[in-house]
Phi, psi and omega in degrees: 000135177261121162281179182197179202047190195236067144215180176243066149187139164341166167209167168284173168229166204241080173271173175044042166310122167199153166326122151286151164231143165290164152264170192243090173016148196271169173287182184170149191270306206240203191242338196268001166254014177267165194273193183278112215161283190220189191204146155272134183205122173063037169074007202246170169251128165230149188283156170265146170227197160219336202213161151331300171295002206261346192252352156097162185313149162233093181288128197267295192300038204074125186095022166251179194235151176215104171355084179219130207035077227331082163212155161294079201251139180322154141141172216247107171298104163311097167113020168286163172281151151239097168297108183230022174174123195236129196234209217196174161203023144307132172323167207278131174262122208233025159321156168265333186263010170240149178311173188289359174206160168269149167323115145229320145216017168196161196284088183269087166325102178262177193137212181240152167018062189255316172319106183102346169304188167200152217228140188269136155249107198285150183119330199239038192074256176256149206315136162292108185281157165235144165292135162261150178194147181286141168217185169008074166086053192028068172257163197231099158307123173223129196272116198265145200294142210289336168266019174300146189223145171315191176103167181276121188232161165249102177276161186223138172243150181194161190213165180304003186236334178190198200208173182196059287189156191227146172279170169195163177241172176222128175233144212260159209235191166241179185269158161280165167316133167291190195169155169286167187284138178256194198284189173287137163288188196204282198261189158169197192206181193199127186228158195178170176231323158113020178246349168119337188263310201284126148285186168212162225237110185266134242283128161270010153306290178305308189280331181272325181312299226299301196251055233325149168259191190279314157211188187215175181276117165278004186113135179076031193065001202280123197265115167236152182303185205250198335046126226233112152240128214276163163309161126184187222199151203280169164308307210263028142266332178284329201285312223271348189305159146281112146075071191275148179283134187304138201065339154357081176269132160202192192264093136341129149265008164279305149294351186054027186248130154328148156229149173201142161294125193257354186152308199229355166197190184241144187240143174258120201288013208267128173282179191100166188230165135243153192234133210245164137313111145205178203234072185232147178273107183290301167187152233229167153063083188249073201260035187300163156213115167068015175253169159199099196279146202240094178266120135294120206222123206249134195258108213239136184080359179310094183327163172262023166234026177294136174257338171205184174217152180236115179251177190243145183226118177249142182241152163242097192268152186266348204189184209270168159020035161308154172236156161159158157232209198174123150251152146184180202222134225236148178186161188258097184316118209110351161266224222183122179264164203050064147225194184280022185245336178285142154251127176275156167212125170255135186215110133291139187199124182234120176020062178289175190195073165077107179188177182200149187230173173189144208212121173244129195241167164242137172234137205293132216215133185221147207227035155257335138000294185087349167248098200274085152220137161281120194259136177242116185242088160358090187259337156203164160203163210212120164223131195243028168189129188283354163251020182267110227225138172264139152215128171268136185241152133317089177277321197173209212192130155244158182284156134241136186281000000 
């Protein structure tokens, strides 16, 4: 296999570009010598339609078609897209048999009345939409998807009035000089003309940056594994990206730590826990004797990576020379008191004498459960005065980072 250009990893070319046009139906007598469809009018078998679009790209420079008494008849949809040329925004490629650039990540459409389309990419089992953005001289940017694999694609554009596509092939490319891995790019380009003569050459600057290769030349022949260098960005730079793609990765460099986007938020490859605080009363004047008693007590506001929860338990004694205790078993409801997901609190108190105590457990937390509520399950209890009072809090919470 042969590389090409002046980089250090392959890259792809872009071959055999050229414009679609529908064809038009065969001759014909009746509707029963026409395919599935179509009808003969005017000796021709024509596709049935409803709308312009329904008649397939529309070559304005011949063979396009247009919806007229619902068929499909020659002529040129006004304000329709034309693909009359497909390029690149990449480096310059100086093959004589390939277009003038090479591929790094989208596709640049000339034509006609390309501004505001939108553009599909065929080939790859069901059509792909790409991102678009206006460029240059009404040229129409499409961002071609970064796991594009060689092979022969269709791009196709269409706007509310028609539609239009050009073929293009992807061919594997040659190597370049060696050089060090340079940084990850952001754009790079892919050329092609649309006729079918010029290909295009996807950037290999850009992809070794991107998808780091196994190794590269650092200079003097010296052959080494290669290395992935990710973007990265301070936290408050990472907050501020617009609309980041689910698997996103780059370095905090506040933390020195990976970050990645899971969909709905950004998450940290950074090991470790945190513990957050807060003070909520669960439940209050708690005086049993000689019950044992089962409380839900439902835990409200919980991040979705809490790993425990911290309650807090305070006694009050009311009066002189009391007796009394409390057992239970503290647990996340849908778990199991006496295992390794419960916390026990054991409290004993002899001729206690106006006094108050306080005591914090963790208890284990998972919150794909789906159920943030805390089971208090009573295993005995003793109070020899009605103003000696238990009360359990919310203290805080942990994290896994």
């Amino acid at each position: 296999m042969r590389w090409m250009t002046c980089a250090t990893l392959g890259s792809f070319v872009l071959a055999g570009c050229s414009s679609g046009t529908p064809g038009g139906g065969g001759k014909c007598k009746s509707n029963a010598e026409c395919g599935a469809g179509e009808v003969c009018f005017s000796d021709a078998c024509r596709k049935v339609c409803s709308t312009d679009l329904d008649c397939g790209p529309n070559d304005c420079g011949g063979g396009g078609t247009v919806c007229t008494g619902d068929v499909c008849l020659p002529g040129c949809r006004e304000n329709a897209p034309h693909i009359t040329a497909i390029d690149g925004d990449g480096t310059p490629d100086g093959a004589p048999t390939h277009a003038a650039h090479h591929v790094a990540s989208a596709l640049l459409l000339s034509g006609e009345h390309l501004d505001g389309a939108a553009a599909d990419l065929l080939g790859l089992g069901a059509p792909r939409p790409l991102q678009v953005q206006g460029g240059a001289n009404g040229a129409l940017v499409a961002l071609l998807p970064g796991d594009t694999p060689p092979g022969s694609y269709t791009i196709r554009v269409t706007n509310a009035v028609g539609s239009d596509q050009g073929t293009v092939t992807l061919l594997q490319g040659e190597q370049g000089p060696p050089g060090p891995l340079p940084v990850v790019a952001t754009t790079g380009g892919l050329t092609g003309d649309g006729s079918g003569v010029a290909p295009l050459a996807i950037d290999a600057a850009y992809l070794s940056a991107r998808y780091a290769p196994l190794a590269h030349d650092h200079g003097g022949g010296l052959v080494q594994p290669a290395t992935l260098v990710l973007p990265s960005a301070t936290t408050a730079e990472r907050n501020a990206i617009v609309n980041p793609a689910a698997g996103q990765v780059l370095l905090n460099t506040d933390t020195q730590a990976l970050d990645y986007w899971d969909g709905s938020s950004w998450r940290t490859s950074a090991s470790g826990w945190s513990i957050r605080r807060a003070n909520v009363l669960l439940q209050g004047d708690i005086n049993t004797h000689q019950t044992t008693p089962t409380w839900d007590l439902p835990v409200a506001g919980l991040p979705a990576n809490t790993r425990g929860v911290i309650i807090g338990l305070r006694y009050f004694h009311g009066g002189t020379s009391d007796h009394g205790y409390l057992d239970f078993w503290a647990f996340q409801r849908g778990r199991a008191a006496n295992t390794e997901y419960a916390a026990l609190f054991s409290n004993t108190h002899y001729s206690d004498y106006y006094n108050s105590d306080y005591y914090e457990l963790v208890v284990p937390w998972d919150k794909a459960l789906g159920d943030d509520t805390l089971r208090v399950e009573v295993i005995s209890s003793y109070n020899s005065n009605a103003l000696n009072d238990y009360f359990i809090y919310l203290k805080g919470y942990l994290t896994a980072n």
